[in-house]
N, C-alpha and C positions, 0 to 999 in steps of 0.2 A: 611481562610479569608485574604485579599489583605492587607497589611500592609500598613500604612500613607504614609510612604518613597516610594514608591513603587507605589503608589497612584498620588502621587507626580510628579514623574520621567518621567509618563504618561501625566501629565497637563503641562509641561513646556514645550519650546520649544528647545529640544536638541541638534540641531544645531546650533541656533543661541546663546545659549548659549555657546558651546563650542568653538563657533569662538572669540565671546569673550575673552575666558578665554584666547585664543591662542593670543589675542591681548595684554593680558595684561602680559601674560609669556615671551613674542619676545621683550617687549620693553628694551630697552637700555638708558634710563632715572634714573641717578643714583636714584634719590629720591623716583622713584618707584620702583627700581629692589632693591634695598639694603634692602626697608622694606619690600618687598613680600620675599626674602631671608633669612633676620633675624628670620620675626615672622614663616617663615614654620619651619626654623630647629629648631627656640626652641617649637612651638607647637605641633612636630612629634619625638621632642628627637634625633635630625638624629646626629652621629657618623661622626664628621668629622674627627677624630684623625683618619681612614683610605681614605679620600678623601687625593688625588693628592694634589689638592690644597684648603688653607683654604679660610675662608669667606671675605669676598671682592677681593677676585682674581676671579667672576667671571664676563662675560659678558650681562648676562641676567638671567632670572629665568630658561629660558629654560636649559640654558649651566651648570647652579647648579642644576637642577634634574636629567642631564643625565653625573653628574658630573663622571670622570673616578678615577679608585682607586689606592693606591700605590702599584709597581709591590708586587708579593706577595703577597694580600689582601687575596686571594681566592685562596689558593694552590687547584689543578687538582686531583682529583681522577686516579687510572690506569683506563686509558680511552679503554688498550688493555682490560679487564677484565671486564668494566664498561660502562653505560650510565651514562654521568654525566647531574646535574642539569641544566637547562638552565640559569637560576634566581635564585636573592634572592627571597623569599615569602616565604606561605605556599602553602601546597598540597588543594585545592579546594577539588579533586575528584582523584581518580584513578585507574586503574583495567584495567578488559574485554571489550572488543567492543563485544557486542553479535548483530549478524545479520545484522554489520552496523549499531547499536544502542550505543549513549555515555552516560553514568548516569553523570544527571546534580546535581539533588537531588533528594531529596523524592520526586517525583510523576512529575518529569522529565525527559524527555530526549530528544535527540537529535540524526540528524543520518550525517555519517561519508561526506554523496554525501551535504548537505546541509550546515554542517561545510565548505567544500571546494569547496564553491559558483556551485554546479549542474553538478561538472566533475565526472560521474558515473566509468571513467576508471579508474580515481586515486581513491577514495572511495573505488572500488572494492577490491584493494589491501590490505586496512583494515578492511576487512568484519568482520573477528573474529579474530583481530591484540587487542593490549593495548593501553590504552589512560592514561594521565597524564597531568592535568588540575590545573595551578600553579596562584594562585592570588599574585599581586605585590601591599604592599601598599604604604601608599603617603610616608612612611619612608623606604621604600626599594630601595635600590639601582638599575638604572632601565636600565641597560645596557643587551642586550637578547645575549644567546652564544651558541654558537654549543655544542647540548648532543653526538654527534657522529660529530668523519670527514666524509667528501660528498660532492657533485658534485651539486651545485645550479642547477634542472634543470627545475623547474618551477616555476612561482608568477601568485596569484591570488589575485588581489583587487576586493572585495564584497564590495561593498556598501550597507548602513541599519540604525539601529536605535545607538543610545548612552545611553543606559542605563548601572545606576553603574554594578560594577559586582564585589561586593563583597559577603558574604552568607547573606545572606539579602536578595538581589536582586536575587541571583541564586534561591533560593527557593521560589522565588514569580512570576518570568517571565520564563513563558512556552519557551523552544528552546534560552536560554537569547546570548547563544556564536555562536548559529545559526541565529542569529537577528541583532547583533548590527554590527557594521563596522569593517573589520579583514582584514588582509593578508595574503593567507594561501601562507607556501615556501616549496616544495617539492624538498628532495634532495637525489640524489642517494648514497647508503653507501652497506656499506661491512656485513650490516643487511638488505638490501633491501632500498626497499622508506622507506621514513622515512617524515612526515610532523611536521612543525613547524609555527603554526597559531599564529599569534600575532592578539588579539581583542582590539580594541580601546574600549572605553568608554566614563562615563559621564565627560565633558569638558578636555578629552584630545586630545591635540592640534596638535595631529600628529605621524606616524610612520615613522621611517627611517631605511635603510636599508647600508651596508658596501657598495652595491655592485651599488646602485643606487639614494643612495642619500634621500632626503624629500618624501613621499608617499603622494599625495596633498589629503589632509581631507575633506570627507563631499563629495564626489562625488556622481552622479547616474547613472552613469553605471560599470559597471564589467570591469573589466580588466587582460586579461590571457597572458601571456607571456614566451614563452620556450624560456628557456637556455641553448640548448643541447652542445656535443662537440664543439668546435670550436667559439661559438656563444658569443658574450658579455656577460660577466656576469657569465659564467657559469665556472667558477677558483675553486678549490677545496680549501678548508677550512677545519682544522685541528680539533680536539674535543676541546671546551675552547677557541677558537677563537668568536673574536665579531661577531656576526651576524643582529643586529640592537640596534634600545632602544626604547622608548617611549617617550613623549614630555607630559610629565603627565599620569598618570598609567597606569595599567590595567591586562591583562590573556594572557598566553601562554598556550597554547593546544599543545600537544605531541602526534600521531602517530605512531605507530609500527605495522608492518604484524606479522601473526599468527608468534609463537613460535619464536621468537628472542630475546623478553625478559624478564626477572622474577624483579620484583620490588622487592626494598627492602622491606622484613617482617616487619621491625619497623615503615614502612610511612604508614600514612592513612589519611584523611581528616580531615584538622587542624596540620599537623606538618609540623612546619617549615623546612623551605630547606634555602640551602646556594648554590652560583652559585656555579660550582663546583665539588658537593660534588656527591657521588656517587647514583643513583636516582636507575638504574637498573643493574642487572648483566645481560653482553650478553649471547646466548644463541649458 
C-alpha cells in the first residue's frame, strides 16, 4: 500500500516547488540566510567542528550545504587497492547488475540503459557490472568525489520527476532513480567505464559539476555531451578528487562492468559510509 508521503509527493507540484526552495537557498539577505542556516544545523545536528568555516562566514544557504571541509576531514583509503566512497551517507542498495537490472528495493527495479537517459552503448558495458546506490541526507556533507581516477568522457542530463529519495520513497516509486532528474558522468578508468549518476530530488535546487559549472534545473530535454581526448572538459581527475555537489540533497548511483569489483563484506543497505572511505576492493 502507497504511503501518505508518497501519496503526497505525487499531488504537489515538484517543480515549482523546488524552484522555490532554490529561491529561498540563493538568497543572500542576511535575515533570511542566517535563520535558514541556524535553524538547519541545529535541527539536523550538523558538525561544524569539521566545516572549513564556522556559522556566519557563509554566503548563502546554498554556500553552507555545499559547505567544504577541513583539509584532512576525510582521509582517502588506498585508492591503488580500493574503490573509495564517493559521499557521506548510507548505502541505499548495493550489489549485482543482473541483465541490465538495478535492485531499488523490494519489488523494484530498474535498468542500467534507463538510469543513463536511453544510451544502450554505455548501459551495455554494465549489463552484469555492480551497482552502489548511496543516499545523502540533509545532514550529510554534500560534496560528490571520485571513487576511482578517470577521464571525464561523457555527461548526460535526463530531465524527469523530483521525487524524495529517501527509503520511503525508494520503496514506494517504481524506477524512482530512473524517474527523477539526474546527471549520469561517465568516465574512463584503469577499471573500464565506470558511471557516476548524481539524481536530484524533492526541492533540490541544483547540480554542479568541477568541470562545468551549475547543471540548469528543471529542464525538458536531454542533454549528451562527450568529453573525449583533447575535448573541454575531459582532464583527468584523481581518486578523492571533487567531482561535483548538490544544492540540497540527494543519490549517487555507482556503475562498475562485470568483474572489477568486490564490495566490502560489512556494507549493506543502511550502513553508513564516509567519503573516502573504502566502498570496493579492485579487481
Amino acid at each position: 500500500m502507497t504511503s501518505p508521503f508518497v501519496r503526497l509527493q505525487h499531488a504537489v507540484p515538484q517543480h515549482a516547488l523546488s524552484r522555490l526552495a532554490g529561491r529561498f537557498a540563493g538568497s543572500r539577505r542576511p535575515w533570511l540566510r542566517d535563520r535558514l542556516i541556524e535553524r538547519f544545523a541545529r535541527t539536523y545536528g550538523i558538525d561544524m567542528s569539521e566545516a572549513e568555516r564556522p556559522l556566519g562566514r557563509y554566503d548563502s544557504f546554498n554556500d553552507f550545504f555545499t559547505r567544504s571541509l577541513k583539509p584532512g576531514a576525510r582521509p582517502l583509503a588506498d585508492a591503488e587497492r580500493h574503490v573509495l566512497s564517493p559521499a557521506d551517507g548510507a548505502i541505499s542498495q548495493l550489489g549485482k547488475i543482473e541483465k541490465g537490472r538495478i535492485f531499488q528495493a523490494k519489488g523494484h527495479e530498474y535498468t542500467a540503459t534507463e538510469l543513463l537517459g536511453g544510451d544502450t552503448d554505455a548501459a551495455a558495458k554494465f549489463q552484469h557490472g555492480h551497482f552502489a546506490t548511496i543516499y545523502l541526507s540533509p545532514r550529510d556533507y554534500h560534496r560528490v568525489h571520485m571513487p576511482v581516477a578517470g577521464r571525464l568522457a561523457q555527461t548526460t542530463y535526463v530531465p524527469g520527476d523530483l521525487f524524495s529519495v529517501n527509503t520511503e520513497t525508494a520503496a514506494g516509486v517504481p524506477r524512482l532513480f530512473a524517474r527523477n532528474e539526474r546527471l549520469a558522468c561517465l568516465f574512463d578508468t584503469e577499471l573500464g567505464s565506470v558511471a557516476s549518476v548524481m539524481v536530484g530530488a524533492m526541492i533540490v535546487a541544483g547540480i554542479e559539476t568541477v568541470w562545468g559549472g551549475r547543471v540548469e534545473p528543471h529542464g525538458k530535454e536531454l542533454i549528451r555531451a562527450v568529453h573525449g581526448e583533447g575535448r573541454e572538459g575531459s582532464q583527468r581527475y584523481e581518486a578523492g578528487d571533487e567531482m561535483g555537489r548538490f544544492l540540497l540533497g540527494s543519490t549517487v548511483v555507482l556503475l562498475f562492468e562485470e568483474d572489477r569489483v568486490a564490495f566490502d563484506e560489512g556494507l549493506k543497505a543502511g550502513s553508513p559510509v564516509r567519503m573516502g572511505q573504502a566502498l570496493a576492493r579492485r579487481l
